[in-house]
C-alpha positions in Angstrom: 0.0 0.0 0.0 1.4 3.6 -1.0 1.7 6.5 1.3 -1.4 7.7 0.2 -3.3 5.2 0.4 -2.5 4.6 4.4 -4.0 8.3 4.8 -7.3 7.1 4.0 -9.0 4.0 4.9 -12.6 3.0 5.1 -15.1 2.5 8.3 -17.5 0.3 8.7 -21.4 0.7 8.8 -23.2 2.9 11.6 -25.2 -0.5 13.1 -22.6 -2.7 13.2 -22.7 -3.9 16.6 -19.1 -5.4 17.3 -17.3 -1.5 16.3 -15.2 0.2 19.0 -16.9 2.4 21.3 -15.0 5.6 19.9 -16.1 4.6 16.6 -19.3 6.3 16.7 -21.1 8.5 13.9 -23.6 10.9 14.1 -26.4 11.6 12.3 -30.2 13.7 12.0 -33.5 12.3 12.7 -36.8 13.5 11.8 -40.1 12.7 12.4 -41.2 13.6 8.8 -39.0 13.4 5.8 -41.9 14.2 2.8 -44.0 16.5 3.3 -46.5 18.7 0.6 -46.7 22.6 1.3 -49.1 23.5 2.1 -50.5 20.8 3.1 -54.7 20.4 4.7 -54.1 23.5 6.8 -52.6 26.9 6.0 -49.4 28.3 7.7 -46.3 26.4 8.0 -45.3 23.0 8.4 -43.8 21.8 12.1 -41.2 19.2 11.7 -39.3 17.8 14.9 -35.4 17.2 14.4 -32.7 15.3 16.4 -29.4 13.8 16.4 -28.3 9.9 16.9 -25.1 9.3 17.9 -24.0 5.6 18.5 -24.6 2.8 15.7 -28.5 1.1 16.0 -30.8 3.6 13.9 -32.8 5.4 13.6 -31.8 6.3 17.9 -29.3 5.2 20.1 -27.3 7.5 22.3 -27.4 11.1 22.8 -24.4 13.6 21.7 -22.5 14.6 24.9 -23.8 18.3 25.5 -20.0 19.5 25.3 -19.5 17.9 21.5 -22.8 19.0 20.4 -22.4 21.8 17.7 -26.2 22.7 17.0 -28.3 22.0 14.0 -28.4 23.9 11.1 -31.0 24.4 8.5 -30.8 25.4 5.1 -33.7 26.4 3.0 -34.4 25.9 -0.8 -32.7 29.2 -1.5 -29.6 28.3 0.3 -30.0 30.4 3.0 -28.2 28.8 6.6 -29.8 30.0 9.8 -29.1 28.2 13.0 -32.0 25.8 15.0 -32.9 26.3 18.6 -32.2 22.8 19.5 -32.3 21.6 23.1 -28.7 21.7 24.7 -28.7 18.8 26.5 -30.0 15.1 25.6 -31.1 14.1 22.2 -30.8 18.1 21.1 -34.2 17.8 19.9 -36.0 21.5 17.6 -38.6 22.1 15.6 -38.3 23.5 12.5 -41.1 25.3 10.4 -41.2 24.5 6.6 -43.1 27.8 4.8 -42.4 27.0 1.3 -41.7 23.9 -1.1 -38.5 22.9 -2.5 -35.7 20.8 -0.2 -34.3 21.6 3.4 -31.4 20.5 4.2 -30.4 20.0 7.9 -27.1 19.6 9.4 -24.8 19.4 12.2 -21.3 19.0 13.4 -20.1 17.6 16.6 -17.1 19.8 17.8 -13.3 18.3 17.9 -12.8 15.8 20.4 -10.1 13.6 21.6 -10.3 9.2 21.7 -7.2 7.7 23.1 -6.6 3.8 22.9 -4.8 2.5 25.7 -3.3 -0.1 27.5 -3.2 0.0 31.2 -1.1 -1.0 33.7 -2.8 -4.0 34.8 -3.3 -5.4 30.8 -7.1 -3.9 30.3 -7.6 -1.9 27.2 -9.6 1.6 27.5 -10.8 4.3 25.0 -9.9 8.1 27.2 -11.5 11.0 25.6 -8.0 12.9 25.7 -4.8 13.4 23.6 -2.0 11.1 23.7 0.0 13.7 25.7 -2.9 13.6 28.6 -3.2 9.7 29.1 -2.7 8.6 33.4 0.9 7.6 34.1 1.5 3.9 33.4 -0.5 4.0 30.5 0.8 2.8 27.2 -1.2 4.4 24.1 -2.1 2.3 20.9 -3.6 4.8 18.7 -4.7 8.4 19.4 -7.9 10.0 17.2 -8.7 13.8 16.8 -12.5 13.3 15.9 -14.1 15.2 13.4 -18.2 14.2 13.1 -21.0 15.7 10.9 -23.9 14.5 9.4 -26.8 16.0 7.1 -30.5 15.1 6.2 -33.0 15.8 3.4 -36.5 16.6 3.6 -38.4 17.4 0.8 -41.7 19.4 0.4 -43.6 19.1 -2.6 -45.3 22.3 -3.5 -45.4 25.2 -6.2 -42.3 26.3 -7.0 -40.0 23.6 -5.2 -36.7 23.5 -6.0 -34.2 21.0 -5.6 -31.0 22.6 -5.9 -29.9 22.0 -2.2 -30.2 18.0 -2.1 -27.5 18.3 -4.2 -25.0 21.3 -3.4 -22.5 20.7 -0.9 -23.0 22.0 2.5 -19.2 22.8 3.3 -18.6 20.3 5.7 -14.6 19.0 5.7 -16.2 15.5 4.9 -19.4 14.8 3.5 -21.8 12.7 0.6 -23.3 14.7 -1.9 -25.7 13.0 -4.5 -26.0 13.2 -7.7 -29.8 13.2 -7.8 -32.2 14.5 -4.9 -32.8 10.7 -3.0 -36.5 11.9 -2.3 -37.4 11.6 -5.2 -35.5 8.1 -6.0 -37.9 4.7 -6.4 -37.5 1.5 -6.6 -35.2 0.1 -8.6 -33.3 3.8 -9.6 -29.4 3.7 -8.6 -28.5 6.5 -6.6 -25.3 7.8 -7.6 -23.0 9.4 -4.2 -19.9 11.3 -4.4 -17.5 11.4 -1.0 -16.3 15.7 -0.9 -13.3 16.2 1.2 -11.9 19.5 1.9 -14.2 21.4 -0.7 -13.6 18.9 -3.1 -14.4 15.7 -4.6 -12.4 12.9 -3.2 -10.0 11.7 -5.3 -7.4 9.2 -3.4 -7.4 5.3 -3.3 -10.8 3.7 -2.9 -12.7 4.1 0.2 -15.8 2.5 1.3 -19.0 4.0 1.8 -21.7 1.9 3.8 -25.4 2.4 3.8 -28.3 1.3 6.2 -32.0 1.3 6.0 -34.1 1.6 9.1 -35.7 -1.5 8.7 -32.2 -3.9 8.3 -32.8 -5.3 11.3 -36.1 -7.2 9.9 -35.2 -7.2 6.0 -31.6 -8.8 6.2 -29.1 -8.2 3.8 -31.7 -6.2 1.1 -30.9 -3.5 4.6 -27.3 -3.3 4.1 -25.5 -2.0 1.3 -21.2 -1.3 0.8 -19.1 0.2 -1.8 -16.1 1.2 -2.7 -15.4 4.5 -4.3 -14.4 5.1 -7.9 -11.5 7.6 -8.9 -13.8 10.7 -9.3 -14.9 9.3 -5.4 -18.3 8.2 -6.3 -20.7 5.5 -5.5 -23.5 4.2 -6.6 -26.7 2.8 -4.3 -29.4 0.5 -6.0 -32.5 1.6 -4.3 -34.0 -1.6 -3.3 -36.3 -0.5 -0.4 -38.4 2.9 0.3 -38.1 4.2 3.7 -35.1 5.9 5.3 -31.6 5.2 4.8 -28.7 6.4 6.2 -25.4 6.2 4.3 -21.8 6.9 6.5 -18.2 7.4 5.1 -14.9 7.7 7.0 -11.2 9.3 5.9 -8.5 9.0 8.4 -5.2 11.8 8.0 -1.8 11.2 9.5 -1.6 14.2 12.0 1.1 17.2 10.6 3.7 17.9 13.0 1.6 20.7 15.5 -1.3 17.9 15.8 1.2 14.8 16.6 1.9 15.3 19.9 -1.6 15.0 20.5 -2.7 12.4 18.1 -1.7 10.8 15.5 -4.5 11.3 12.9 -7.8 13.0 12.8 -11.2 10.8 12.1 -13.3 11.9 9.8 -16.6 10.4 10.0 -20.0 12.1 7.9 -23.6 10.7 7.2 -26.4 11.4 5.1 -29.7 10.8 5.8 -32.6 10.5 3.3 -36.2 8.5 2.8 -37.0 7.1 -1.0 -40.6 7.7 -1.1 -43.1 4.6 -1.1 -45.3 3.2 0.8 -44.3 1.4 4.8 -45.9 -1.9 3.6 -43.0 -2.5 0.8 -40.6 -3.1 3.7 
């Protein structure tokens, strides 16, 4: 393997139960997904937001109030304002949708430290510091600067909607950017994904991107879904099911010299969230 190629390796899937503790991503719920504006009753549209953290969708364990970095919406016209999600516990808001088109909401957990080591007495423990901070007797195995964000679409059908935002990045270091607005995907459509890293499309050795629906747990392998990425860092997802899936990448980069004494690479982890349209009964 080439230099390059040891700077970026793959993660596995949000669900998968045997992962590392530390190796958490984090992602945005919703309690609606599609919507039509507007709708039986005039005025806008209340949607309820949160974020996952942990690996079992679509809700596992909250963000630690000190990572959480808010929720941000954005609105067809690419406008950004900030949420007034809950501090503490699953950071839950509601938004109000008062036009058609596609929202996009987002998040980013702030930097945080995940030390492996090895104690004293032979037990292996993840500490949420850098290397340099680890108790005395301690012997570290690998040290993570953590980098986390995740993204969801919701899409309101309506005069005048636009989907320009499903697929325009959102600017985060590392995230998935379809090709295609997902909500309106069916079955049997492939849903092509392209990894962005540092304001640009990924272009190093192949990395895997995993994806998840909702429902795995009771549709088996139709629920899971892995690819590597091509040299233009695209995938491509055959939609299989409708409901919600959730699709997670990861990039790892060797620390530069003012990082290493505190770790030696930063973790970057991003999701996207997004529900093919159809009915419940067809999973």
């Amino acid at each position: 393997m080439n230099t390059f190629a040891r700077l970026v390796l793959a993660a596995l899937s949000l669900a998968t139960a045997s992962s590392a503790v530390h190796a958490h991503g984090l992602w945005i719920g919703s309690n609606r997904y599609q919507l039509e504006y507007p709708g039986k009753n005039p005025g806008p549209l209340k949607v309820s937001l949160y974020t996952g953290w942990g690996h079992r969708l679509p809700i596992d364990e909250p963000v630690a109030a000190e990572r959480f970095g808010g929720i941000q919406l954005i609105s067809p016209d690419g406008k950004s304002q900030d949420t007034k999600a809950s501090a503490e516990g699953y950071h839950a808001t509601t938004i109000l949708i008062d036009r058609a088109g596609t929202w996009v909401a987002t998040s980013a957990s702030k930097p945080a430290y995940s030390t492996q080591v090895k104690n004293a007495n032979g037990t292996i423990a993840h500490l949420p510091v850098p290397k340099n901070e680890v108790p005395a007797g301690s012997t570290v195995a690998e040290s993570n600067l953590i980098r986390v964000f995740g993204k969801t679409i919701i899409n309101v059908k309506g005069a005048g909607a636009t989907e320009a935002t499903a697929v325009k990045p959102v600017g985060h270091e590392l995230e998935l950017v379809p090709a295609k607005n997902p909500g309106a995907a069916a079955i049997g459509d492939t849903l092509s994904v392209q990894v962005w890293f540092k304001g640009k499309p990924y272009g190093g050795e192949p990395i895997d991107v995993t994806g998840e629906h909702v429902a795995a747990a009771f549709v088996g392998k139709s629920g899971k879904w892995a690819a590597e990425t091509d040299a233009q860092g695209r995938v491509n997802l055959p939609i299989g099911l409708t409901g919600l899936w959730t699709l997670l990448v990861t990039v790892f980069e060797p620390a530069d010299n003012t990082l290493k004494v505190k770790a030696d690479q930063t973790r970057f982890r991003a999701t996207l969230a997004f529900e093919v349209p159809g009915a419940a009964a067809s999973y």
